[in-house]
MARVEX-855968 format. One line per field, with one value per residue: chain; x, y, z of N, C-alpha, C, CB in turn. Coordinates in steps of 0.2 Angstrom, whole numbers. Glycine has a CB too. Layout:
BEGIN
fifi: [A|...]
n.xx: [X|...]
n.yy: [Y|...]
n.zz: [Z|...]
ca.xx: [X|...]
ca.yy: [Y|...]
ca.zz: [Z|...]
c.xx: [X|...]
c.yy: [Y|...]
c.zz: [Z|...]
cb.xx: [X|...]
cb.yy: [Y|...]
cb.zz: [Z|...]
END
This chain:
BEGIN
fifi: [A|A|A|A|A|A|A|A|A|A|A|A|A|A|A|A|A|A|A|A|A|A|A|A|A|A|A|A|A|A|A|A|A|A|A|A|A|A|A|A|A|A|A|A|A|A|A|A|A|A|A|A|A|A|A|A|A|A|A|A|A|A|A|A|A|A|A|A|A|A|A|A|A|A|A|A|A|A|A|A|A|A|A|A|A|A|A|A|A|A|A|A|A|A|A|A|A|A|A|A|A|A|A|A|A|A|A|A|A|A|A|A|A|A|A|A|A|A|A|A|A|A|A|A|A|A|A|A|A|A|A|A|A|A|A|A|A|A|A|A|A|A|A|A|A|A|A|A|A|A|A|A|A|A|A|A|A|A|A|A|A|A|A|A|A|A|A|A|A|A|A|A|A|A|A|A|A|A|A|A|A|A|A|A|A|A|A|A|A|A|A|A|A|A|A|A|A|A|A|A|A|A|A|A|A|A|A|A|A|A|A|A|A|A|A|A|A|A|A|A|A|A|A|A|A|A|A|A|A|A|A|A|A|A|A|A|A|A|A|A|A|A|A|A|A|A]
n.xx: [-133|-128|-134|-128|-116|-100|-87|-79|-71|-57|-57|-68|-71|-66|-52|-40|-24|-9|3|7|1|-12|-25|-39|-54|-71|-89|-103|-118|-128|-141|-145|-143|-157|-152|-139|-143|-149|-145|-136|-124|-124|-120|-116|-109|-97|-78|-66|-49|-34|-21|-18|-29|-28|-17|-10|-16|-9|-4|-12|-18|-34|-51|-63|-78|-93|-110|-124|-141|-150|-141|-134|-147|-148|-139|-137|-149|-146|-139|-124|-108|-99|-109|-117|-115|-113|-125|-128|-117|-109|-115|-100|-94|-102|-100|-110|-127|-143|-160|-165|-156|-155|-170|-166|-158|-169|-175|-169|-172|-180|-174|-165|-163|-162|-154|-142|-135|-132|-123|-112|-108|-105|-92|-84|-79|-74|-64|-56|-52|-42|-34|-27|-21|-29|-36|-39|-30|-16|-20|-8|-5|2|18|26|19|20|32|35|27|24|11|0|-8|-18|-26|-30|-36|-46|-54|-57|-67|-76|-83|-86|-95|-105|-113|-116|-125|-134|-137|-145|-151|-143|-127|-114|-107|-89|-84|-89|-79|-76|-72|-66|-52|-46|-49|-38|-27|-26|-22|-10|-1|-2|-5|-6|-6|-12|-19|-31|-35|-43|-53|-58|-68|-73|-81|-88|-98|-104|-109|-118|-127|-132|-139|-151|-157|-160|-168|-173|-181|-184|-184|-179|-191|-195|-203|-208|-197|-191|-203|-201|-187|-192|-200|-191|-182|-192|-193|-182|-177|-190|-186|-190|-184|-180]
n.yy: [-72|-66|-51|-38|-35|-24|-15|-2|14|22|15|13|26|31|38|34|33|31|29|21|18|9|1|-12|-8|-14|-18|-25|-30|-40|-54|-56|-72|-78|-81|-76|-63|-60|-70|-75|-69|-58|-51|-37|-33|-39|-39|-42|-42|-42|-34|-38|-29|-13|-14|-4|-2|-9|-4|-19|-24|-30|-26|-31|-26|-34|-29|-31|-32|-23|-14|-9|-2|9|18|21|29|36|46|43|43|33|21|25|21|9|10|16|9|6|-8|-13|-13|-20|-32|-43|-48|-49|-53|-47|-38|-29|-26|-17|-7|-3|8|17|32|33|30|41|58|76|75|69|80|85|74|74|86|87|74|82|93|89|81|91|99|91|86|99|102|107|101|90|73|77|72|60|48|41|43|42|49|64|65|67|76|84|83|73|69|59|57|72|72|64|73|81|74|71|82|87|75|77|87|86|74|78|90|81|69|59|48|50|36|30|44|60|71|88|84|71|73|82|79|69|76|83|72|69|80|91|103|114|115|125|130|118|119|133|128|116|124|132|123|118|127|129|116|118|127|118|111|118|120|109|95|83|75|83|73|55|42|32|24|17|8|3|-4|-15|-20|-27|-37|-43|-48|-60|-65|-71|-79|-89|-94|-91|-85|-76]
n.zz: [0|-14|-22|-32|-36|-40|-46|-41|-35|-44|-55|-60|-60|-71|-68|-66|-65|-70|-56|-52|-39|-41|-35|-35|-31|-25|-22|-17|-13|-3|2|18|27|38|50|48|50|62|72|87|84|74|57|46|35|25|23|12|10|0|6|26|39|40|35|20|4|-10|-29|-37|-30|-21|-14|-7|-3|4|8|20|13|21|28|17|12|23|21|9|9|15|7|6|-4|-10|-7|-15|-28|-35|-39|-53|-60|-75|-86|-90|-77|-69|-61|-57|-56|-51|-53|-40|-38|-47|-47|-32|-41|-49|-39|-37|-40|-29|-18|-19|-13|-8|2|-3|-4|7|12|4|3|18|18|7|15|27|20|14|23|28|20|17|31|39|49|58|58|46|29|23|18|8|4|-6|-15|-8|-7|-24|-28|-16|-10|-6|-21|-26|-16|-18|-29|-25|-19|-27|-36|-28|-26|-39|-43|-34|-38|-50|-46|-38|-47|-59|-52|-57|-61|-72|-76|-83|-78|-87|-99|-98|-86|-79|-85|-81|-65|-66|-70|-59|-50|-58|-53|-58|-54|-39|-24|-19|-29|-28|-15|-18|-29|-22|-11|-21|-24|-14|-12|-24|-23|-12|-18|-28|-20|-14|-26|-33|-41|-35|-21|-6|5|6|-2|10|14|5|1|12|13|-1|3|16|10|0|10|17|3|0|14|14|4|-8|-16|-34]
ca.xx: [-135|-125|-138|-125|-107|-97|-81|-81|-64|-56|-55|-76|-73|-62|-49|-34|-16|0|6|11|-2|-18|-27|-45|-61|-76|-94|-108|-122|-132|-145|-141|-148|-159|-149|-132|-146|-154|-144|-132|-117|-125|-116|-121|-106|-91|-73|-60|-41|-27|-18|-22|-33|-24|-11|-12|-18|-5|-4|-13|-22|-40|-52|-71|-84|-101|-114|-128|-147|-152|-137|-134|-151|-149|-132|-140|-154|-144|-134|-115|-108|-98|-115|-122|-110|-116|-133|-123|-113|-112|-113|-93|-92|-106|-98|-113|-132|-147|-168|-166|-151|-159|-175|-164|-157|-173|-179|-164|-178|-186|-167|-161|-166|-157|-149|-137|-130|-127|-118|-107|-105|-99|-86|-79|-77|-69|-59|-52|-46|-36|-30|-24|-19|-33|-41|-38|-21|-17|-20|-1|-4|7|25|30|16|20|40|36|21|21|7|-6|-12|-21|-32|-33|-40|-53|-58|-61|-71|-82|-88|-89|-100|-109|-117|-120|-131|-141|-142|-148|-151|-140|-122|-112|-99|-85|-85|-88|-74|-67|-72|-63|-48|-47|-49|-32|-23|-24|-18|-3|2|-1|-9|-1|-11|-16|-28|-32|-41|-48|-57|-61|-70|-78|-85|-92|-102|-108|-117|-124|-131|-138|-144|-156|-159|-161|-175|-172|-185|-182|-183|-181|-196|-191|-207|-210|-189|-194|-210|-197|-183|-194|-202|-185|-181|-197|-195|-176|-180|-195|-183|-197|-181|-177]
ca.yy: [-72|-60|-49|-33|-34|-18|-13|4|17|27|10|14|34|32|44|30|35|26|29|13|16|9|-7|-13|-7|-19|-14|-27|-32|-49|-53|-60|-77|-76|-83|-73|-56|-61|-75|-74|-66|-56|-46|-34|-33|-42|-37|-47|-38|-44|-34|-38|-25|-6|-12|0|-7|-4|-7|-24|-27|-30|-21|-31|-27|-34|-26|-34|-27|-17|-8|-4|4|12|20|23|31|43|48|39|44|26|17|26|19|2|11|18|8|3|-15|-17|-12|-24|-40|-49|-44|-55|-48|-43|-33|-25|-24|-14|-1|2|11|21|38|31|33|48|64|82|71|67|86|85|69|75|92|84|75|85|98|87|79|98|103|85|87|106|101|112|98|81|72|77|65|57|40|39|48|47|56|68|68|69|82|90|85|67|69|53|59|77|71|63|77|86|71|68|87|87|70|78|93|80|71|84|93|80|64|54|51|49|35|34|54|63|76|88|84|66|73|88|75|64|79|84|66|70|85|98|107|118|114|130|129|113|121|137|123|111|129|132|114|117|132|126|111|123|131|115|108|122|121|102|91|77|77|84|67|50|38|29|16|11|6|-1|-14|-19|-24|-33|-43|-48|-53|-62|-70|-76|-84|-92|-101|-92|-79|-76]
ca.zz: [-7|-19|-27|-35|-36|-44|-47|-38|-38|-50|-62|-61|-61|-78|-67|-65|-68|-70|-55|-47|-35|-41|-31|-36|-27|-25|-20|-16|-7|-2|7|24|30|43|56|49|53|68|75|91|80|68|54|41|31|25|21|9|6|0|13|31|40|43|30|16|-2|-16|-34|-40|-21|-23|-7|-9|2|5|15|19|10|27|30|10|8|24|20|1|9|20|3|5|-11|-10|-9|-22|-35|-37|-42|-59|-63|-82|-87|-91|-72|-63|-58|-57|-55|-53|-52|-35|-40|-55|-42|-31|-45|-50|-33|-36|-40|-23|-13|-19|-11|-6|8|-4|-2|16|14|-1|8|23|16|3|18|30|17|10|26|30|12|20|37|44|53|62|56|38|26|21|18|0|4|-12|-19|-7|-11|-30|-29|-12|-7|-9|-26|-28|-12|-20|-35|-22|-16|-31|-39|-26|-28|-47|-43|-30|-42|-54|-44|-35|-50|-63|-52|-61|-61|-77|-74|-81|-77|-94|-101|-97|-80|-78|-88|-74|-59|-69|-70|-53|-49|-61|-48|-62|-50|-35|-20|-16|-33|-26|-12|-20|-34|-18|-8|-25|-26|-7|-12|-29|-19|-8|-22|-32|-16|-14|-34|-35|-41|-29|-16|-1|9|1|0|13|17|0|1|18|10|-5|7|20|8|-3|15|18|-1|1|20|11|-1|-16|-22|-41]
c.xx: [-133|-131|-134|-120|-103|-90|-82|-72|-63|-55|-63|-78|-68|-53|-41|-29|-9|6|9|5|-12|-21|-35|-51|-65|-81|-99|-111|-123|-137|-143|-147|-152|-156|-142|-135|-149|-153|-139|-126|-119|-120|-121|-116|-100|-85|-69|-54|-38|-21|-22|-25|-29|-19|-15|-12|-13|-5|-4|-18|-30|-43|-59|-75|-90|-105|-121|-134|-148|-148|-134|-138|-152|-144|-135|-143|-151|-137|-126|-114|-104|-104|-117|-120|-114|-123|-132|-120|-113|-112|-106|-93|-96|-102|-101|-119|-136|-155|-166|-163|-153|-167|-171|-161|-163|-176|-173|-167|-179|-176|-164|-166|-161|-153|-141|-133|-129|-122|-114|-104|-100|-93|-81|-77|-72|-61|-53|-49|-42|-32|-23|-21|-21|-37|-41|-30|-21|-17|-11|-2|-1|13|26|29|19|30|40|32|21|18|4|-10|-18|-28|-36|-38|-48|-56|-62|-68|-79|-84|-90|-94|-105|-114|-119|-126|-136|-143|-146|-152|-149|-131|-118|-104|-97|-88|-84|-82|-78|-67|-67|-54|-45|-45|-39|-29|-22|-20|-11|0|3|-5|-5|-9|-16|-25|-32|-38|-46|-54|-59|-70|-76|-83|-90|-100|-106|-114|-121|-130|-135|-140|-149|-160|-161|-168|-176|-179|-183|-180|-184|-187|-194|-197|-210|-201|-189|-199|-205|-193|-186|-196|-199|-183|-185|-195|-188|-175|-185|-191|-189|-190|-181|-171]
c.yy: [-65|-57|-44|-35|-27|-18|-5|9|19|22|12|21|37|37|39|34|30|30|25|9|12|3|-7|-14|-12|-19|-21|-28|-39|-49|-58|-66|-75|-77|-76|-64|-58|-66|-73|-68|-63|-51|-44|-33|-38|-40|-39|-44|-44|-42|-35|-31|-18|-8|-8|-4|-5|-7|-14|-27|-27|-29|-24|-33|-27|-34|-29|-27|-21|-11|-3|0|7|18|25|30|38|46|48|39|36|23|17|24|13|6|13|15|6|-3|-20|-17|-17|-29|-46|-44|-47|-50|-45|-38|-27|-22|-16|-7|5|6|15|28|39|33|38|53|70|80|71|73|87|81|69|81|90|82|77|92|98|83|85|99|97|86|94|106|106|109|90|80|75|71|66|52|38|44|48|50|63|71|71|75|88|89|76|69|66|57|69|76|67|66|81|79|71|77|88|83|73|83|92|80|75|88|89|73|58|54|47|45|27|41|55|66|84|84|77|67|76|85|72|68|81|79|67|74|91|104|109|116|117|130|123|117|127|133|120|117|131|128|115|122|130|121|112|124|124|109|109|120|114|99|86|81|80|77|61|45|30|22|13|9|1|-9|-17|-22|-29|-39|-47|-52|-61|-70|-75|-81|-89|-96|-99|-84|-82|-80]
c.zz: [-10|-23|-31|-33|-43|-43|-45|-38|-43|-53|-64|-65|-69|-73|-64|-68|-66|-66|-50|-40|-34|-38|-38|-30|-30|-20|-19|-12|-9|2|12|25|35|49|55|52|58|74|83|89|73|64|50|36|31|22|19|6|4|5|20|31|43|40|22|10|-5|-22|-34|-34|-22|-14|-11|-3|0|6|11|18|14|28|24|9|14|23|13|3|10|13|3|-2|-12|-12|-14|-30|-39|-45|-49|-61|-68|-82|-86|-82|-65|-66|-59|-53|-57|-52|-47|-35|-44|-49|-39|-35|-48|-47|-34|-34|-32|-15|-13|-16|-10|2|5|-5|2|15|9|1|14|21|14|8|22|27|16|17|27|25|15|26|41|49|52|59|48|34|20|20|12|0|-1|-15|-15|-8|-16|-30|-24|-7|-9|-13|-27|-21|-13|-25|-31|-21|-22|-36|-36|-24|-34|-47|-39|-35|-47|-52|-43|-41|-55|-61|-55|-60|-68|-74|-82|-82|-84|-95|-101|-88|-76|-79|-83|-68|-61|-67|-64|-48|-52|-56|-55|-63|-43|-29|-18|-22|-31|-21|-13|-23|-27|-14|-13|-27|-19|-9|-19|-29|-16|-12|-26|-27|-15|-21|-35|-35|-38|-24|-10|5|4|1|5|14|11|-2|5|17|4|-1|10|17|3|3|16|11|-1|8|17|7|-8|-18|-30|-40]
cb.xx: [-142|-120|-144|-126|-103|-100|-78|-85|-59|-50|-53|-79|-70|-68|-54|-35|-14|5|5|21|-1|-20|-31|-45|-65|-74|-95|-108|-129|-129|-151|-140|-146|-163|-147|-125|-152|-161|-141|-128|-111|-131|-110|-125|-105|-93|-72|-62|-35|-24|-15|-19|-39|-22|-4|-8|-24|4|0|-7|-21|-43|-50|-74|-85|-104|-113|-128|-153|-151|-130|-134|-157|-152|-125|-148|-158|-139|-136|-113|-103|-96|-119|-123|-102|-120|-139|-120|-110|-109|-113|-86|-94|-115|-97|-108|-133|-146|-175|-164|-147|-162|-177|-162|-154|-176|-181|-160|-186|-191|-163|-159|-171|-161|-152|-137|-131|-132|-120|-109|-110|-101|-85|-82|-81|-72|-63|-57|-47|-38|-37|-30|-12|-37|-49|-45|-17|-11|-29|4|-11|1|31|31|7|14|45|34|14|18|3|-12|-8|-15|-27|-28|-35|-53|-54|-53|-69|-80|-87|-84|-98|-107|-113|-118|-131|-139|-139|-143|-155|-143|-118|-112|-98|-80|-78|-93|-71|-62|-81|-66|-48|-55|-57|-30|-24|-29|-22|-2|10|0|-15|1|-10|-10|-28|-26|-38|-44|-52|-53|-63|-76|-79|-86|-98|-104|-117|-121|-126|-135|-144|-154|-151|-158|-176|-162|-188|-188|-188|-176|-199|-188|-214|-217|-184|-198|-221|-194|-181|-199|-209|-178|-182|-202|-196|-169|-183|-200|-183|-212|-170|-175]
cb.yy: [-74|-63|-46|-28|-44|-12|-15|0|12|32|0|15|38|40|52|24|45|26|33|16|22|9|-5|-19|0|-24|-7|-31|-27|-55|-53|-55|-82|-78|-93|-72|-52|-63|-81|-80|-73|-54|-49|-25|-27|-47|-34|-52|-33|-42|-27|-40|-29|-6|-20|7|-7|-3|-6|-29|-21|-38|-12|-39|-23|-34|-14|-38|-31|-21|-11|-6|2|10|13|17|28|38|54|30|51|23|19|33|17|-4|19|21|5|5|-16|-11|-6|-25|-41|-57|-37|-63|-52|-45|-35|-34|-32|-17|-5|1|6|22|36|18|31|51|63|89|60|63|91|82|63|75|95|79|74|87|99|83|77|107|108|79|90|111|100|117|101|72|62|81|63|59|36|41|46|47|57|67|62|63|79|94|92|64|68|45|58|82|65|60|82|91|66|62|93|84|63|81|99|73|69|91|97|80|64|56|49|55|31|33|59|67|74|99|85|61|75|92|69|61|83|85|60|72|82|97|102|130|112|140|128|109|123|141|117|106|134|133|104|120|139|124|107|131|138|112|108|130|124|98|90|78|71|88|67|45|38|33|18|16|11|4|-11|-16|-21|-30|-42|-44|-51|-56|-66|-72|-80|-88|-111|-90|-78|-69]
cb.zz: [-8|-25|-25|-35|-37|-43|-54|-28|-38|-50|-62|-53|-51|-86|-61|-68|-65|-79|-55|-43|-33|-47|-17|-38|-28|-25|-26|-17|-5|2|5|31|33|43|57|40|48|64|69|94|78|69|51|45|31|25|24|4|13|-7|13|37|44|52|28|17|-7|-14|-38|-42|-12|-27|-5|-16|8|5|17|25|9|34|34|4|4|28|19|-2|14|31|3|9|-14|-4|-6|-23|-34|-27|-37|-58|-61|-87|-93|-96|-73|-63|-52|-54|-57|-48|-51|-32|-44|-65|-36|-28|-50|-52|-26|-43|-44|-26|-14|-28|-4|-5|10|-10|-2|24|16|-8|13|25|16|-5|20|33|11|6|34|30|4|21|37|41|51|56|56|36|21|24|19|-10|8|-16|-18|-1|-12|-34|-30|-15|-9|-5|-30|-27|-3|-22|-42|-19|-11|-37|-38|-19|-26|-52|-41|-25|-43|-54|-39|-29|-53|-68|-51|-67|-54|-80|-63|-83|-70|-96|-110|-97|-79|-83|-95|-73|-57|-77|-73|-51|-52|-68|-44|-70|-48|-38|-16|-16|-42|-24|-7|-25|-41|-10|-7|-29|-26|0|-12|-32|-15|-5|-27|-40|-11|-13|-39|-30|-47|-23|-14|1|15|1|-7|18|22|-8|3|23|4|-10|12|23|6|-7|19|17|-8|1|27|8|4|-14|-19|-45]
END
């Protein structure tokens, strides 16, 4: 049973550009039957492309997953900046959202903590050196970005987002989407390639240290509230097995 569905991606994050490469992201959860959570073959998520699975998306390809309630709010919990989108999203942006849904958004407060700085540290770390070819394979997956510009724009502009969002959060618990000005206009631009990569890394290096600093600084709890997250879940389980859901 569908409780949230979003539209997730730079169509979410305002920071789209014309450049031939744009798909459609898609973000929900559900809650699982009892048997699809608990039966022989259980699943926690599920995954619908237009391309099969390890072909790459390209302009017009829709990408909707929907992870079951258990594994979203423990993903939530543990601060996955993906996850945490749905929790934001504006109206034009939800898909579709019923009580439970809305139930779940409002525990937002109750999910956030300074977790969400480790796990926006993390990957804006590992991300900058792949982007750099200082660690694992380099990310090249769009050759023509990298014929036209150099380099994967479209994955630079990821990096630099997802620390600009990070220092949001931690600093205000909140995330402004689409991303406000200049800060949306800045991520575009870096997408256009009117950016040298090297500022690309200095800016990604400045974004690492900046999180540092409003991790420490943040109004987030230290730890999320995790058992009054744990009694809401159990007992939307409880109420949709019961057949007494919204």
């Amino acid at each position: 049973d569908l409780i949230l569905e979003c539209i997730v991606g730079s169509t979410l994050h305002g920071t789209a550009v014309d450049d031939g490469l744009e798909d459609l992201d898609i973000v929900g959860v559900g809650v699982e039957s009892l048997h699809t959570m608990n039966g022989f073959s259980p699943r926690d998520h599920w995954v619908e492309r237009t391309k099969p699975e390890g072909v790459r998306s390209e302009a017009g390809d829709v990408d909707r997953t929907i992870y079951g309630l258990k594994k979203y709010v423990l993903l939530a919990l543990g601060g996955n900046p993906t996850i945490l989108l749905p929790l934001f999203a504006p109206p034009e942006m939800t898909r579709f959202i019923n009580a439970t849904g809305q139930e779940l958004r409002d525990l937002t407060p109750h999910l956030l903590s300074r977790r969400v700085g480790s796990s926006f540290l993390g990957y804006l770390d590992q991300q900058l050196k792949r982007l750099m070819g200082k660690s694992g394979q380099k990310r090249c997956t769009r050759p023509e970005l990298i014929e036209r510009h150099g380099f994967d724009t479209k994955y630079a502009g990821h990096v630099i987002r997802l620390g600009l969002q990070g220092v949001e959060l931690l600093s205000t618990g909140k995330l402004t989407l689409p991303m406000s000005e200049p800060s949306r206009e800045r991520v575009r631009d870096v997408r256009l390639g009117k950016y040298p990569i090297e500022d690309i890394e200095t800016w990604g290096l400045d974004l690492i240290e900046e999180l540092r600093e409003a991790r420490e600084k943040s109004p987030l709890p230290e730890e999320p509230n995790s058992p009054l997250v744990e009694e809401w879940m159990l007992d939307t389980y409880l109420k949709y097995w019961k057949g007494s859901s919204p």
